[in-house]
C-alpha positions as CSV (number, residue, x, y, z in Angstrom):
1,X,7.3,-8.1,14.6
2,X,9.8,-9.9,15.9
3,X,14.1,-8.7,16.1
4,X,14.3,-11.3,13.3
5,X,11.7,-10.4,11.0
6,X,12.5,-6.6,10.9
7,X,15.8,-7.4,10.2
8,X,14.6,-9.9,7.4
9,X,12.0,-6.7,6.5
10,X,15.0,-4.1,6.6
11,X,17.2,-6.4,3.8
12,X,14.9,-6.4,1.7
13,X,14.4,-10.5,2.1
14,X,10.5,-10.2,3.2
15,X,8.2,-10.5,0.8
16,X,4.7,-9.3,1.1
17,X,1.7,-10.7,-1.4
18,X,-1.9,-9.5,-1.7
19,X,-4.8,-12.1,-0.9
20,X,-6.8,-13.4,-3.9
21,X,-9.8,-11.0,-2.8
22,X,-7.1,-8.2,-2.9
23,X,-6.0,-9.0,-6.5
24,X,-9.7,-8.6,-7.5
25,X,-10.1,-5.4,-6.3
26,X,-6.2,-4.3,-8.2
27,X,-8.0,-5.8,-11.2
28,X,-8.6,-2.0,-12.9
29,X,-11.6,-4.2,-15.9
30,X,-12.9,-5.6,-13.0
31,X,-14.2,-2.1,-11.5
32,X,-15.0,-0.8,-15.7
33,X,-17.6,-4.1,-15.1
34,X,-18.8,-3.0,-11.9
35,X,-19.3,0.6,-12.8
36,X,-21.0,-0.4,-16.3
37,X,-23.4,-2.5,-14.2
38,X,-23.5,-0.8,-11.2
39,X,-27.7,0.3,-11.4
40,X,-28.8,-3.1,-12.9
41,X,-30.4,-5.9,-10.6
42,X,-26.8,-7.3,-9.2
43,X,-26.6,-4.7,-6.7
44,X,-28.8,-4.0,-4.1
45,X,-29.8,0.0,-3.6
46,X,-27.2,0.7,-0.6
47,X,-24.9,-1.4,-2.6
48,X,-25.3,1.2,-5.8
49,X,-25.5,4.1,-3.7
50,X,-21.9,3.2,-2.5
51,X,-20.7,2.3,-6.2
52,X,-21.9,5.8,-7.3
53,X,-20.1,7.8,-4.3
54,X,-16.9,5.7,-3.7
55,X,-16.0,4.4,-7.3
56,X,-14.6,6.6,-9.8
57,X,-16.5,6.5,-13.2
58,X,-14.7,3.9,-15.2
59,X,-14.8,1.8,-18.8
60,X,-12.9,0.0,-20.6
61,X,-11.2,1.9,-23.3
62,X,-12.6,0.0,-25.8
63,X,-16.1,1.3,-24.4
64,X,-15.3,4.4,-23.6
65,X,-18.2,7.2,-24.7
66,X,-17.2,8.7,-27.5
67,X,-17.4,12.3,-26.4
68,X,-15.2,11.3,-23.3
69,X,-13.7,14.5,-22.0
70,X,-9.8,12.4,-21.7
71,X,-8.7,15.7,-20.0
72,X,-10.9,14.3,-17.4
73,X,-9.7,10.9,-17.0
74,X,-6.5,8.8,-17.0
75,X,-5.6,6.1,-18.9
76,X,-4.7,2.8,-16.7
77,X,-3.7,-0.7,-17.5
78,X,-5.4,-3.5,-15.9
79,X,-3.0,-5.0,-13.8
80,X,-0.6,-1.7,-13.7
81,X,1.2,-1.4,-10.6
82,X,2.4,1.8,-8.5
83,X,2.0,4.1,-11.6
84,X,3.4,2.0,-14.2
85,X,1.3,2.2,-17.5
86,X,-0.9,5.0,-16.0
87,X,-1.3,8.4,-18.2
88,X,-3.1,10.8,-17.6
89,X,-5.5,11.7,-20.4
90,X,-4.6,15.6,-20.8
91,X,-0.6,14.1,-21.9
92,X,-2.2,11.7,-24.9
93,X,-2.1,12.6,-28.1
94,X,-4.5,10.5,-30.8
95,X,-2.2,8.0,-31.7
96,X,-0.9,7.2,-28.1
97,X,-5.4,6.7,-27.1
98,X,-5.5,4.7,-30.3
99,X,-2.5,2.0,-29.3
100,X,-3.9,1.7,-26.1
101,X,-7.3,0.8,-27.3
102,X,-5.5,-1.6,-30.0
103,X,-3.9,-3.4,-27.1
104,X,-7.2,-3.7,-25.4
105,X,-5.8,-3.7,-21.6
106,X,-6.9,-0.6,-20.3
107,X,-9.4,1.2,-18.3
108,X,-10.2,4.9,-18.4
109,X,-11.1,6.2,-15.4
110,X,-12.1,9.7,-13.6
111,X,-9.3,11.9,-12.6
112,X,-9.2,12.5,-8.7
113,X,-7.4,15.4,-8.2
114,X,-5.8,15.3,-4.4
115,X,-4.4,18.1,-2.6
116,X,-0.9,19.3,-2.8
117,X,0.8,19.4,0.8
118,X,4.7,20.8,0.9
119,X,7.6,18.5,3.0
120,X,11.5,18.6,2.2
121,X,13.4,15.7,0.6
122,X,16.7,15.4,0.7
123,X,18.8,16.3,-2.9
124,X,22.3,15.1,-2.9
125,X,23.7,16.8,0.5
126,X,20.6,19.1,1.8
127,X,16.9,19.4,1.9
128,X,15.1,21.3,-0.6
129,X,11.3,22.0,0.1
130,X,8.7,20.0,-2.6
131,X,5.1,20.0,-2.7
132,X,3.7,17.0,-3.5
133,X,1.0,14.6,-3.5
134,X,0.3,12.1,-0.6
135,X,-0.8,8.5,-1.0
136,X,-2.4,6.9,2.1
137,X,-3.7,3.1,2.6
138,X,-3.7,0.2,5.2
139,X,-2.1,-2.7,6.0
140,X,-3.7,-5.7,6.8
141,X,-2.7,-9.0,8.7
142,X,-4.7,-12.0,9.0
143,X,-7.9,-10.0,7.6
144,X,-6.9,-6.9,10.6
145,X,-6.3,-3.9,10.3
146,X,-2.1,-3.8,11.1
147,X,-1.4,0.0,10.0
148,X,-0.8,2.7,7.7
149,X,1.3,3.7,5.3
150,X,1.9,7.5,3.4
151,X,3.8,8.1,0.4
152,X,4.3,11.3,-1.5
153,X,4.7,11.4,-4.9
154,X,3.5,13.0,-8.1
155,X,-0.1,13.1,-9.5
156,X,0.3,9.4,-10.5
157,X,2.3,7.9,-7.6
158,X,5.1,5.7,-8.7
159,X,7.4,3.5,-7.0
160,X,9.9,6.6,-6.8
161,X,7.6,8.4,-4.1
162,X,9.0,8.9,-0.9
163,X,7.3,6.5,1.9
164,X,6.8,9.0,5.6
């Protein structure tokens, strides 16, 4: 990156959008449809093998199992965003699962518990030690690979996690 894009990046002026492909992959109904036909005759074998091991069971709430164990799961919308509208199941009460069904924009999908790893972030004037939870992807530029990101945050990572 050039002096004059890192500046741009460092004020907060850069802007940075997700290809098309990207925004099918965000789209949280889009994996419920994959999962739901994940052994039928659109996927090849190798292709459902890697749907089984890589995707997290997920249906749309509205076809959700009825004995679904919502300890298990958490409760996403759609097009949610770096936590927002994401609960986890254990914290719903009847009511709250019933108005997210009504509004009929949300996924339920398998909990993946991550580990817990401890770092210090800084609380008014000192460090204080925090364990929390990191969140690790890629950037990509041009359809390359251009680096990594971490965050750490809670069990549902929010846009108040801390980037390393």
């Amino acid at each position: 990156m050039d002096r004059g894009g890192r500046d741009a990046a460092l004020a907060g002026r850069v802007l940075l959008l997700n290809p098309i492909a990207a925004l099918l992959a965000q789209d949280k109904a889009l994996l419920a449809w994959i999962w739901a036909h994940r052994q039928s005759g659109l996927f090849t074998p190798a292709q459902q093998r890697a749907i089984a091991r890589h995707l997290p069971e997920t249906y749309l709430i509205t076809e959700a199992p009825a004995d679904l164990e919502r300890r298990a799961f958490v409760v996403k919308e759609f097009f949610g965003r770096e936590g927002e509208e994401v609960y986890l199941g254990e914290a719903l009460d009847a009511a709250d699962w019933e108005r997210c069904r009504a509004w009929r924009t949300f996924v339920v999908q398998r909990l993946v518990e991550s580990q817990q790893v401890e770092t210090v972030f800084w609380r008014g004037a000192r460090l204080e030690p925090v364990r929390c939870i990191p969140c690790v992807g890629s950037y990509l530029v041009a359809g390359r690979w251009a680096g990594l990101y971490v965050r750490l945050g809670d069990r549902i990572t929010t846009n108040r996690a801390q980037h390393v």
